[in-house]
C-alpha positions as CSV (number, residue, x, y, z in Angstrom):
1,X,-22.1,35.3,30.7
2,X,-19.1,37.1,31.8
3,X,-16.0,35.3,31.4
4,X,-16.9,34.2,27.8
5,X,-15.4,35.0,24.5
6,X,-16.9,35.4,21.2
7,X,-17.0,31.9,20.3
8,X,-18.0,30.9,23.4
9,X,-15.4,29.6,25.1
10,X,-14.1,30.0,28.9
11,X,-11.6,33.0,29.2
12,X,-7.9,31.5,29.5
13,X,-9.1,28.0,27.9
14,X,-6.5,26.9,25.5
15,X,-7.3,27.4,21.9
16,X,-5.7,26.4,18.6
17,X,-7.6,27.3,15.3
18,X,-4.9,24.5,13.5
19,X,-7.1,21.6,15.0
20,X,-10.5,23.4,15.6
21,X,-13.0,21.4,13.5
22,X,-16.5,22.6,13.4
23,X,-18.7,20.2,15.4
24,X,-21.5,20.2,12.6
25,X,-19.5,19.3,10.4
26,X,-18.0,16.1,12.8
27,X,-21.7,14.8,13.0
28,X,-22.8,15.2,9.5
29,X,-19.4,13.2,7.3
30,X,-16.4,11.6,10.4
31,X,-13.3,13.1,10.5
32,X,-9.9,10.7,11.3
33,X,-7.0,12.9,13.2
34,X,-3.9,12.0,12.6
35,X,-0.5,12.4,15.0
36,X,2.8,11.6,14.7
37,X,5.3,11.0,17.5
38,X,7.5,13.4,15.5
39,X,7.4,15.7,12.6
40,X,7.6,13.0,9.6
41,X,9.6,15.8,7.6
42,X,12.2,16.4,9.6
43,X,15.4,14.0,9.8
44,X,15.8,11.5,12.9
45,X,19.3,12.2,13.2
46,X,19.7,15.9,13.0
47,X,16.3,17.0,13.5
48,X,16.1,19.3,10.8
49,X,14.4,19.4,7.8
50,X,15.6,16.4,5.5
51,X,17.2,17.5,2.3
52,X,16.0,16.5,-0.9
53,X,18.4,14.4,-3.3
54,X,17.5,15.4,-6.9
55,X,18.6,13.1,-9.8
56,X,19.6,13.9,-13.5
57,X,17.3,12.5,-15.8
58,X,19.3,9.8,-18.1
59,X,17.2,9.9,-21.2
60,X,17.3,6.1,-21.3
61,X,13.6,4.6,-23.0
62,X,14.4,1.2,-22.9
63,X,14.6,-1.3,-19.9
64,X,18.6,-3.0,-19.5
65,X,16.4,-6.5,-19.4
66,X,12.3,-6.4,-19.4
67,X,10.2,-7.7,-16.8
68,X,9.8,-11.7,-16.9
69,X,6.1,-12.3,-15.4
70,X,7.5,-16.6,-16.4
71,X,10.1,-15.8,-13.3
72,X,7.5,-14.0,-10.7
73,X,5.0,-16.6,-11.0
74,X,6.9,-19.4,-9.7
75,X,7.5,-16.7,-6.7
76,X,3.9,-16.0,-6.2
77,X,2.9,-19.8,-6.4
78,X,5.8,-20.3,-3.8
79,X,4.9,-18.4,-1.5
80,X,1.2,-18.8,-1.5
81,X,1.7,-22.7,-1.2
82,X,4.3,-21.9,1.8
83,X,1.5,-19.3,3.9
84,X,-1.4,-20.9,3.0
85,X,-1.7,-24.7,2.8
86,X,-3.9,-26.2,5.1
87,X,-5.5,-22.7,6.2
88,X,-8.6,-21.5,7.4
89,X,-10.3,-18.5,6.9
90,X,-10.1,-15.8,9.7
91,X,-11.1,-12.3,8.7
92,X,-8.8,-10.6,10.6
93,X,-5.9,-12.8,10.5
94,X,-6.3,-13.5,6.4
95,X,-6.0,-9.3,6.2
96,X,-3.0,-9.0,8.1
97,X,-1.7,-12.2,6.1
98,X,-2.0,-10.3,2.5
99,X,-0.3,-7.5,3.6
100,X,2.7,-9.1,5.1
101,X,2.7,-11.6,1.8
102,X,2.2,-8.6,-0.8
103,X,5.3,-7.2,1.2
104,X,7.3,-10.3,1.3
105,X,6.4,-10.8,-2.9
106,X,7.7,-7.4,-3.4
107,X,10.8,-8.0,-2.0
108,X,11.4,-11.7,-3.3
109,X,10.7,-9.7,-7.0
110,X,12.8,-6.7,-5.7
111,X,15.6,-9.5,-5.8
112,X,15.2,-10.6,-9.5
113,X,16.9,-6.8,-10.0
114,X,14.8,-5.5,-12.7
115,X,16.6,-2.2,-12.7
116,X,14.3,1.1,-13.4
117,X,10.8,-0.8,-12.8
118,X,8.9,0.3,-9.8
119,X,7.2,-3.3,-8.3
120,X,3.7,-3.0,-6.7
121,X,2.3,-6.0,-5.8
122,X,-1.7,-7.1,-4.7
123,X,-2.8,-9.9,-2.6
124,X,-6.1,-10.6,-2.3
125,X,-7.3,-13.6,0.1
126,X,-11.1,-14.4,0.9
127,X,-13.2,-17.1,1.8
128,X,-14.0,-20.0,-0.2
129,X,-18.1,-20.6,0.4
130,X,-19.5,-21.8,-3.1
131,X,-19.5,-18.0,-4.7
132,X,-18.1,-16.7,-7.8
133,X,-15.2,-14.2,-7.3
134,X,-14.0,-11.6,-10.0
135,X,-11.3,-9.5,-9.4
136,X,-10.0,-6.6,-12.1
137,X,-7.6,-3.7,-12.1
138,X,-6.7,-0.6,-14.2
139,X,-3.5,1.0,-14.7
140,X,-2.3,4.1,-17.1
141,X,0.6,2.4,-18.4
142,X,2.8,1.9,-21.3
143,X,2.1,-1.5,-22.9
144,X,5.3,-2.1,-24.3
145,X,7.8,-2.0,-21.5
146,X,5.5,-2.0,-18.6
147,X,4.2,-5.2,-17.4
148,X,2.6,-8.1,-14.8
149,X,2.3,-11.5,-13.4
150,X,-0.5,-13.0,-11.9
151,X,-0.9,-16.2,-9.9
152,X,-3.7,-17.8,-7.7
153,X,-4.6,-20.3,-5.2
154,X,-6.9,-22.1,-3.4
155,X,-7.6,-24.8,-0.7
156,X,-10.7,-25.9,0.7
157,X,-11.1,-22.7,2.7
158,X,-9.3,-20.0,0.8
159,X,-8.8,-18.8,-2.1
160,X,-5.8,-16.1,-2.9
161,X,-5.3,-14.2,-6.2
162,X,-1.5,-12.5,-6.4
163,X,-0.4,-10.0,-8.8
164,X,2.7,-7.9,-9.4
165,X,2.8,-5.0,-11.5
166,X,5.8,-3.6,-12.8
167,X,5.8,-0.2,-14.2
168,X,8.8,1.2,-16.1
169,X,10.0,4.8,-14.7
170,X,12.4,6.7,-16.8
């Protein structure tokens, strides 16, 4: 056994205790790894750590004009109608399809300019195949100035359920 360390391991062999993850531990729950091309806290341009913008706070309570779930809607209805007449189901192309139509509804909303409301926005699509569907969510959130719209649709195939939140940051 000459040539070995303590743990094992070849003399010389490259060793980093950062990444070492014990192999029982591998087996018994997955691990995921994740790498980055570059270090996500540092700035592209200098490559320095980026520098953190604080705001004053501006003591304001009360929304300049509420969130109007009667003007999302028609936006939801819009674009479900536009990406989805006619379609059938495909697992993997119906998941990549909510994501980039959850993105395009948050920026269509984005563009109604409800100053100081953070928009997060759900699409949910799924095969139509004589079953009931349910779907709920719960939020922490102030009920008089936060707020949502909600919006479905369905074809012979699909069904989609669409729903932005918008929550009121101070």
């Amino acid at each position: 056994m000459a040539g070995l360390t303590a743990q094992g391991r070849d003399l010389g062999a490259r060793v980093s205790s950062l990444f070492e993850i014990p192999d029982k531990r591998l087996a018994a729950i997955g691990s995921s790894i994740t790498s980055y091309a570059c270090d996500p806290r540092l700035s592209e341009d200098t490559g320095r750590p980026a520098k953190k913008v604080y705001y004053e706070n501006t003591f304001k309570l009360e929304p300049d004009t509420k969130f109007r779930a009667d003007k999302v809607k028609p936006i939801i209805d819009d674009i479900f109608a536009k990406h989805l007449q006619g379609r059938k189901y495909d697992p993997i192309e119906c998941s990549i399809l909510s994501k980039s139509l959850a993105e395009e509804l948050k920026m269509k909303v984005k563009e109604l300019n409800f100053k100081r409301y953070k928009i997060i926005s759900l699409v949910t699509i799924g095969q139509k195949n004589d079953q009931g569907v349910r779907i709920g969510s719960r939020y922490l959130w102030d009920h008089e100035r936060d707020s949502f719209a909600c919006s479905s649709f369905h074809n012979k195939y699909v069904f989609a359920v669409g729903t932005v939140y918008a929550l009121y940051y101070e």
